[in-house]
GUTIDO-48679 format. One record per residue (C-alpha): x, y, z. Coordinates in steps of 0.02 Angstrom, whole numbers, padded with zeros to 5 digits, m for minus. Example, Ala and Ser with C-alpha at 12.3 -4.5 7.8 and 13.67 -1.06 7.14 Angstrom:
BEGIN
X->00615; Y->m00225; Z->00390 $
X->00684; Y->m00053; Z->00357 $
% end
This chain:
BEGIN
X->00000; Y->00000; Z->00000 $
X->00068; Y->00159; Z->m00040 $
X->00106; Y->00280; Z->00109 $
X->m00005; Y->00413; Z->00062 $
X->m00134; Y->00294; Z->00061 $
X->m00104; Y->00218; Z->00223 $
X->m00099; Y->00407; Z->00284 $
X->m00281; Y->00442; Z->00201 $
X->m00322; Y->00318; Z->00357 $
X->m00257; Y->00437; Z->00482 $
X->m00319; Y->00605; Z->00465 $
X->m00292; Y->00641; Z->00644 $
X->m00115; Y->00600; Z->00605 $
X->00007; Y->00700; Z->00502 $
X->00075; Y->00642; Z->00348 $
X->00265; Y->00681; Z->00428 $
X->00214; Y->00573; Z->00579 $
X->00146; Y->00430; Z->00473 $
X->00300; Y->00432; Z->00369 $
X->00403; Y->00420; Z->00534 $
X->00300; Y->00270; Z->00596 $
X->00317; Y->00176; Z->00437 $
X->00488; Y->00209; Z->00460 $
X->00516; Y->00130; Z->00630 $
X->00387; Y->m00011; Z->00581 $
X->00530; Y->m00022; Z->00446 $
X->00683; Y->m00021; Z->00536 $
X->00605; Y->m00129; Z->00680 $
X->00562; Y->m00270; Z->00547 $
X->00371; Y->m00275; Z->00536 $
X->00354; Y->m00199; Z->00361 $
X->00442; Y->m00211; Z->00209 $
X->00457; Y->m00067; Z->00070 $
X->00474; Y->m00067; Z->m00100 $
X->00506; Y->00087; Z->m00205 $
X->00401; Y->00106; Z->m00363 $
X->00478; Y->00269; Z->m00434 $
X->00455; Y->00409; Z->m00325 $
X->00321; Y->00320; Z->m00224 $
X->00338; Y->00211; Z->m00101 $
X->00261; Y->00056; Z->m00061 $
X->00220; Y->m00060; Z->00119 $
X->00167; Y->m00223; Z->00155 $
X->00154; Y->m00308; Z->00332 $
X->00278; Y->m00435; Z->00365 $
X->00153; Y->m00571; Z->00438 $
X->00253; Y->m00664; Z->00518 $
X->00362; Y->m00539; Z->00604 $
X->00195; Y->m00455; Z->00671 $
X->00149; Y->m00628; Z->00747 $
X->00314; Y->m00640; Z->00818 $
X->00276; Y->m00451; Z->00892 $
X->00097; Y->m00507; Z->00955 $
X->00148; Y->m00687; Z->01056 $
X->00281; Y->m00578; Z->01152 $
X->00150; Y->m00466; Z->01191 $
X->00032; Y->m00576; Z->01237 $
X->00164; Y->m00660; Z->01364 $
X->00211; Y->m00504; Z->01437 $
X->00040; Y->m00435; Z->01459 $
X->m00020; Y->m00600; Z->01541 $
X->00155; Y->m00608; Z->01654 $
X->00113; Y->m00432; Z->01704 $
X->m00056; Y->m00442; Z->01733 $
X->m00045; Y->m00591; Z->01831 $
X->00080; Y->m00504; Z->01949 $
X->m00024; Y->m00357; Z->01952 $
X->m00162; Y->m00477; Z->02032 $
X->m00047; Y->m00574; Z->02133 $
X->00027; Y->m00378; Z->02190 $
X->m00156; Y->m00324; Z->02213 $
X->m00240; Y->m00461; Z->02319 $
X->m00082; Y->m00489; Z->02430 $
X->m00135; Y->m00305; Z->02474 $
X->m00310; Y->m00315; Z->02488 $
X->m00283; Y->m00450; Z->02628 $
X->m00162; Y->m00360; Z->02725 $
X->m00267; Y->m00232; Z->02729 $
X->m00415; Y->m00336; Z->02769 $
X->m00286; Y->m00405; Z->02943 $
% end
């Protein structure tokens, strides 16, 4: 998709600020570009954003689950 067009789905966001996000998303592996003249072109790298999502998923749930463990363990001593 080209990156005006992915901006067109942003209008909240500037076009700079888009650019610089496709940029990172870049660098950090999730999307690969192409260059078709003067524009240029993204697609999501699949497999790298599944990667992105299980780690995620992991450290939300470890984090969560302390923030639970953290919250009841206070809730009782309160409760003594």
């Amino acid at each position: 998709m080209p990156a005006g067009e992915i901006a067109d789905r942003f209008r909240e966001v500037s076009r700079p600020a888009i650019s610089q996000h496709l940029r990172v998303l870049r660098d950090a592996g999730l999307l690969s570009e192409r260059r078709d003249g003067t524009r240029r072109l993204y697609r999501a790298r699949r497999d790298r954003i599944q990667q992105l999502r299980a780690y995620l998923d992991g450290f939300w749930s470890d984090r969560l689950g302390a923030l639970k463990t953290a919250a009841e363990r206070e809730a009782r001593r309160k409760r003594s």
